[in-house]
C-alpha positions, -999 to 999 in steps of 0.1 A, spaced: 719 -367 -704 683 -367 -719 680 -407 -723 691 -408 -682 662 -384 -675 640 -408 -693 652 -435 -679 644 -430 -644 611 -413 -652 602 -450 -668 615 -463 -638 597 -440 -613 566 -448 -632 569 -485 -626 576 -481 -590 544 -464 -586 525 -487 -605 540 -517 -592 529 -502 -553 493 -499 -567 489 -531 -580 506 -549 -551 484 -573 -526 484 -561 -493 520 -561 -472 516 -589 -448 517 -576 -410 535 -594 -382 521 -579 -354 486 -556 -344 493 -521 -353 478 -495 -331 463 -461 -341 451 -437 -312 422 -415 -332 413 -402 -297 434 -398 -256 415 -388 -228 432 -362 -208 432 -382 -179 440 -420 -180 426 -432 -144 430 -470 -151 448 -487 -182 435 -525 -189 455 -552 -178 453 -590 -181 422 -605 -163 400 -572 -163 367 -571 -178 359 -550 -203 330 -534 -221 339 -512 -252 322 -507 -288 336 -517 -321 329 -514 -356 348 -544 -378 358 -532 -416 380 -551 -441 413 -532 -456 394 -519 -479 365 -503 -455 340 -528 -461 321 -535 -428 321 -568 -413 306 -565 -381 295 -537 -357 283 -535 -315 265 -504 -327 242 -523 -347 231 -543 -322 229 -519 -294 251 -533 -268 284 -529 -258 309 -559 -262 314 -569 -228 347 -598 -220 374 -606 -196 408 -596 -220 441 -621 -218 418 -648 -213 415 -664 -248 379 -651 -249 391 -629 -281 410 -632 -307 447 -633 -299 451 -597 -314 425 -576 -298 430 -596 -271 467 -576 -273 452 -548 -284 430 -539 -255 458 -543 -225 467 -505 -220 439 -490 -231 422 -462 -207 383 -455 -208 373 -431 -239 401 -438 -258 393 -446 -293 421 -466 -314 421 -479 -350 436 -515 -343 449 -539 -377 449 -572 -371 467 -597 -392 452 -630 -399 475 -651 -376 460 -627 -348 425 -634 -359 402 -658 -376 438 -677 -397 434 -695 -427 399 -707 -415 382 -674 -412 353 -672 -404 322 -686 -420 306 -667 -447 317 -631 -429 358 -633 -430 375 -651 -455 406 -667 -451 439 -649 -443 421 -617 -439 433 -587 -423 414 -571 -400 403 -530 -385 387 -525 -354 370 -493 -343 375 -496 -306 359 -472 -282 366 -485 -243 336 -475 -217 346 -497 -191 369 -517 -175 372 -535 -137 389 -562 -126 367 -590 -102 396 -578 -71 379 -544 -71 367 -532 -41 348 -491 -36 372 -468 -44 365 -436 -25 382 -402 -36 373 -371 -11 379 -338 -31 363 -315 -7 374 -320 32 348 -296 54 371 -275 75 353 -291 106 341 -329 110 321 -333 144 309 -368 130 313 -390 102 289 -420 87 289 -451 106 268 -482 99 229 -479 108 231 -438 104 210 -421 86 220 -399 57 205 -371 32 230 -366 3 229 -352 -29 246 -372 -59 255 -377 -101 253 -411 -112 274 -415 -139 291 -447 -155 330 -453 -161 335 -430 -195 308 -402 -175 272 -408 -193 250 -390 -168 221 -421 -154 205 -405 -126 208 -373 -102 190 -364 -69 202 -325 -84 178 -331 -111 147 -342 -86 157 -312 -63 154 -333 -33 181 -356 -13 184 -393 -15 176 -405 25 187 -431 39 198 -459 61 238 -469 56 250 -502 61 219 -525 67 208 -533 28 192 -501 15 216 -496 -12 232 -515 -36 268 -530 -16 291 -503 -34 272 -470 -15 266 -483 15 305 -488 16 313 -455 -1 293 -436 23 308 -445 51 331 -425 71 320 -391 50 312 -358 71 288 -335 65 297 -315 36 318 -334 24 325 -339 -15 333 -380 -25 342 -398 -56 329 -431 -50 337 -462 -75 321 -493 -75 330 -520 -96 294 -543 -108 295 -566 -82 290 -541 -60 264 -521 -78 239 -541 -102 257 -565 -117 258 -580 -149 220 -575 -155 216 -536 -149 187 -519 -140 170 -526 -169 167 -493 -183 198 -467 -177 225 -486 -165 238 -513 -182 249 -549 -170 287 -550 -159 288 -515 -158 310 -499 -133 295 -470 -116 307 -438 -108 287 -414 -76 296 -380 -68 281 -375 -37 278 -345 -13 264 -351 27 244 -328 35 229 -346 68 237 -373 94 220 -385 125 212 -415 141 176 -429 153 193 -432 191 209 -398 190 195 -368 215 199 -336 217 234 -319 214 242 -289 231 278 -274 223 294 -237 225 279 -230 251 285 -190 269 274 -190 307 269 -156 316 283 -149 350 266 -149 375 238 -174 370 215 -169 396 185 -186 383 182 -216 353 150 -221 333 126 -248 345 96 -265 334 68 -241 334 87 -211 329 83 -189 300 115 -180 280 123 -156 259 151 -164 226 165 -151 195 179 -177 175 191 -189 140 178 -218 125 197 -238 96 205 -272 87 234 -294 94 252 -282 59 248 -245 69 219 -243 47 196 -212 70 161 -216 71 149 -196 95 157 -165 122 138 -149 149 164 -119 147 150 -109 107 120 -106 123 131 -86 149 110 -100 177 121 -133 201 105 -160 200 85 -164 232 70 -195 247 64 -219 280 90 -247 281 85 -283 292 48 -278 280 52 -292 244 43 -256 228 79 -262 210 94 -292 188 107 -315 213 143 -313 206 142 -275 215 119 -281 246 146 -303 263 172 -278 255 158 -247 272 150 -265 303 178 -253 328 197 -225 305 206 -188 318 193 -155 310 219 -141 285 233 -174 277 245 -185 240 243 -224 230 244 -244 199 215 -270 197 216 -294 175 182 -315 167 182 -347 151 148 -349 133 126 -374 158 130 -348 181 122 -318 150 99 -318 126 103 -360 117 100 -376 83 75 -353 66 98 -318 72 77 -283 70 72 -286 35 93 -257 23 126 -245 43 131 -279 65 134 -308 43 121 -345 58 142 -359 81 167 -330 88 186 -322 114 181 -288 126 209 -263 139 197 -237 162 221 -208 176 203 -197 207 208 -164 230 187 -166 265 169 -133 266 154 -137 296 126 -160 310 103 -158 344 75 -179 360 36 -169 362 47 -178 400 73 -148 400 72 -118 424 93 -87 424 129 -92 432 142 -68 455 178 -62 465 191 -33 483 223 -19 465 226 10 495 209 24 525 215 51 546 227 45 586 199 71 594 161 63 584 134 82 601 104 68 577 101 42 549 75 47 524 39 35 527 7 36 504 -10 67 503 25 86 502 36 105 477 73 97 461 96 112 440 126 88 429 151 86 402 153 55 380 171 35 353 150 6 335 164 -23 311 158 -56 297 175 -87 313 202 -86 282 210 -49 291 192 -33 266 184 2 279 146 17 281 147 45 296 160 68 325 145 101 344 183 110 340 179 114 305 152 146 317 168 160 345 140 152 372 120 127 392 95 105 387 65 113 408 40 89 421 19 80 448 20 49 466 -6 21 462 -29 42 434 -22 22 401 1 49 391 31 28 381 31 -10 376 28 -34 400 55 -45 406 76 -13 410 50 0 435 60 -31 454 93 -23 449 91 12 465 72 5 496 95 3 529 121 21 513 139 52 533 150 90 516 184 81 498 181 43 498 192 23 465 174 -11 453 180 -30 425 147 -45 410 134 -73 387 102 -73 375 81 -104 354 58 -92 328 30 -99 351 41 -72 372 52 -51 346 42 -41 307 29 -82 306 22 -82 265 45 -49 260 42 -13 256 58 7 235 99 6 234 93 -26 259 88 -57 240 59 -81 251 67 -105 280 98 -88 292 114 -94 323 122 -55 332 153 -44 355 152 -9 374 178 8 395 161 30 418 169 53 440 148 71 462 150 110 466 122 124 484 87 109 502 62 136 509 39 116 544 3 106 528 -31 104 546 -49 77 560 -65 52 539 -99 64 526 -89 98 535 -84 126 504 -84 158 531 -76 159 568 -75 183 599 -44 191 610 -65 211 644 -101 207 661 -127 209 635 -150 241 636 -182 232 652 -193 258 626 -176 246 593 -210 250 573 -215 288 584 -177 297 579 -185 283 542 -213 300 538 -198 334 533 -227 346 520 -251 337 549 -276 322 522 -282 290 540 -258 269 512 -226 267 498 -217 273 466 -186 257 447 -163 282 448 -172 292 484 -160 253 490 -133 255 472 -118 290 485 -129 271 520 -108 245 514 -81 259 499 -73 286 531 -74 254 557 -46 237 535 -28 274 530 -31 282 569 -20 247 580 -55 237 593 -57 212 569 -42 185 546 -51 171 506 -35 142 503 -4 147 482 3 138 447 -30 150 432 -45 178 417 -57 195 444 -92 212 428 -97 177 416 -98 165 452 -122 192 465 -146 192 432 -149 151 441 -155 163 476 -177 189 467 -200 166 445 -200 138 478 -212 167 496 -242 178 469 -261 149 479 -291 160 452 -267 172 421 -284 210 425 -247 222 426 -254 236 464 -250 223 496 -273 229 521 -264 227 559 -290 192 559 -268 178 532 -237 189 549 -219 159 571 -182 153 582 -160 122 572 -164 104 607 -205 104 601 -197 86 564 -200 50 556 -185 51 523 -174 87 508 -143 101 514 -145 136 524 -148 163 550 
């Protein structure tokens, strides 16, 4: 058994060295080694497509022949065309972009029994490096993916709209070229009339607003087989992922949509009136920019007079107090090309979500209405009368102010002396005892620039209802004889029989006319108010006395109102 053992030891020894020394097997066909699979294959080469892919060309035995890395460029060629040799010719059909295969070529596939030149010899076998980057076919059209649908499209992209979108620019195996991200501003423009290369101004169209595209574009339709002459390449297939952030159209106007009427509508906004808004201000991709309510104060202004963009101007012109709209602003009518520099981009269309506080015109009087009156209704009210009323005031949008409810009593005041605002004094004249009115006052006739819990410029609604009216005087007159007057009113002051009156003789004077029913103050004022003003009309020298010279009755004044 020990000479078989050596025996095939011998033998196994030969084998091997006969393998060593061998020349190369001869190959029949290309032999294909995939070093490297993308995950995703989107396109496998077939006959007729250009290619562009990198190679580096070794012998058997590793010796480089030939490289596209050395020069820089990829090798760019239509495959199945005879423009290769017949095996990488075979060897590229199938491939997908970023795969990497070792492919061995034997001569009768390459350069033959000829080789080539000084480089190949004859009969040799050859390995390529290939790494595919691109591949298109001259049938290619855009190809437009959509991987992000907007739950609402009011619009999409037509031909001679304008756009603002944000994109990545990347070739067929994904090296990065250019991005708007990176400049942190949009790329505007026009669609569809020669302002971008062929493949966009296809790709773009028919995208909404927020919407998320793939767009592919073979060369032809991009910049062809000469590049840009820095970052893209000639024949290079592009590759935009583009998000719409903005669409409008140089014809478009104004666009008013969700609209809430309140009901009733008595009264619409119109040129000249000044209106009072809350909105929210964003662009058309949602993006906010801007809000009266975080400020918590309207925004207050005339309309039709060109104190607001344009857009918005139009818009409030025949809208309702309390109403809600959507107003949508293309940016001709906004803030144009140039933007505000910081929240509003150029040329964006603006979204505003409007609510109608209220609005009046500097023409505007009180507006009375009579909710109840009484069958019976001896005396309406007049200036100079003193009133006592109940009240509920509010905003136009229902906001409450305030109410003599909330204390249990009245409010007092007298007729035509400044002692409310104007336009509820008008409000309360004519009225009878029990009568209801309903009334809206402008800001002219009311707070005007605002006072305290009533915001400046607000239209103000009362509910009044009146409860009791004590009769005033005459015009002009603070005190009044009920009887004759005393033909000897300066010696029934002078208590004293001093020849002058003192204050408090005056005053205790006056005060026991008024007691006994002789005599009337006018109501609603401090009463020793009204007699120390008569008393100092009276004191015609300041000494503090009044001297039966001094002394004269109302009818033989010109101008002072007193006895």
């Amino acid at each position: 058994r020990r000479p078989c053992v050596h025996a095939m030891f011998y033998l196994a020894v030969w084998v091997a060295f006969a393998a060593c020394s061998a020349p190369p097997v001869p190959l029949d066909d290309i032999i294909i080694e995939k070093t490297f699979e993308p995950e995703v294959c989107g396109r496998a080469v077939k006959v007729g497509d250009y290619v562009r892919y990198h190679y580096i060309g070794t012998f058997p035995d590793g010796k480089k022949f030939d490289s596209s890395y050395d020069r820089g460029s990829t090798y760019n060629v239509f495959v199945g065309k005879k423009q290769l040799i017949a095996g990488m010719d075979k060897a590229l059909v199938g491939m997908c972009v970023n795969q990497r295969s070792l492919v061995k070529i034997p001569p009768q596939l390459a350069y033959g029994k000829g080789g080539y030149g000084d480089i190949i010899p004859a009969d040799s076998i050859l390995h390529f490096d290939v790494l595919l980057l691109d591949v298109w076919n001259p049938e290619d059209g855009v190809q437009s993916t959509t991987y992000l649908t907007p739950p609402t499209c009011v619009r999409k992209v037509e031909v001679s709209d304008y756009v603002r979108y944000h994109y990545n620019g990347t070739l067929l195996d994904g090296t990065l070229f250019d991005s708007s991200h990176t400049r942190l501003r949009t790329y505007d423009t026009y669609v569809g009339i020669g302002w971008l290369i062929a493949g966009m101004d296809q790709g773009l169209l028919g995208m909404c607003v927020g919407e998320r595209r793939i767009i592919t574009m073979p060369p032809s339709l991009g910049y062809g087989e000469n590049g840009d002459g820095s970052d893209i390449p000639g024949q290079a297939s592009l590759v935009f992922d583009v998000v719409l952030l903005d669409l409008h159209n140089p014809r478009d106007s104004i666009a008013v949509t969700n609209q809430v009427l309140p009901e009733p509508c008595p009264r619409k906004s119109a040129t000249g009136d000044f209106v009072r808004y809350h909105y929210n201000g964003s662009l058309l991709d949602g993006t906010f920019f801007d809000s009266s309510y975080s400020r918590n104060h309207t925004y207050d202004t005339y309309v039709g007079k060109g104190y607001v963009i344009a857009g918005m101007d139009e818009a409030l012109i025949g809208v309702c107090m309390g109403e809600r709209l959507t107003i949508t602003i293309p940016p001709h009518l906004a803030y144009g090309e140039e933007g505000t520099g910081s929240k509003i981009p150029g040329s964006a269309v603006l979204v505003f979500d409007v609510h109608i506080i209220d609005f009046h015109n500097p023409s505007d009087t009180t507006v009375m209405t009579v909710i109840h009156k009484p069958e019976e209704c001896e005396k309406i009210t007049k200036n100079g009368d003193f009133v006592k009323y109940h009240y509920n005031a509010s905003l136009m949008d229902g906001s409450h102010i305030d109410s003599t409810h909330n204390y249990g009593k009245t409010y007092n005041i007298v007729l035509g002396a400044n002692q409310v605002v104007p336009g509820m004094e008008e409000g309360l004249k004519d009225m009878c005892v029990g009568e209801k009115r309903h009334l809206v006052i402008p800001p002219h006739l009311g707070y005007g620039e605002g006072a305290d819990e009533v915001p400046g410029s607000a239209v103000l609604v009362f509910d009044v209802e009146l409860v009791e009216v004590e009769e005033g005087l005459p015009e002009g007159y603070m005190f009044i004889w009920n009887d004759d007057v005393s033909p000897d009113l300066f010696t029934e002051m002078d208590v004293d029989l001093d020849q002058q009156v003192e204050a408090s003789e005056f005053t205790n004077y006056i005060m026991r006319q008024v007691t006994e029913g002789r005599g009337r103050l006018a109501p609603g004022f401090d009463p020793y108010r009204i007699i120390d003003n008569m008393f100092s009309n009276q004191d015609r020298n300041g000494d503090g006395k009044i001297t039966e010279s001094e002394f004269r009755l109302k009818a033989d004044e010109a101008t002072h109102d007193e006895l």
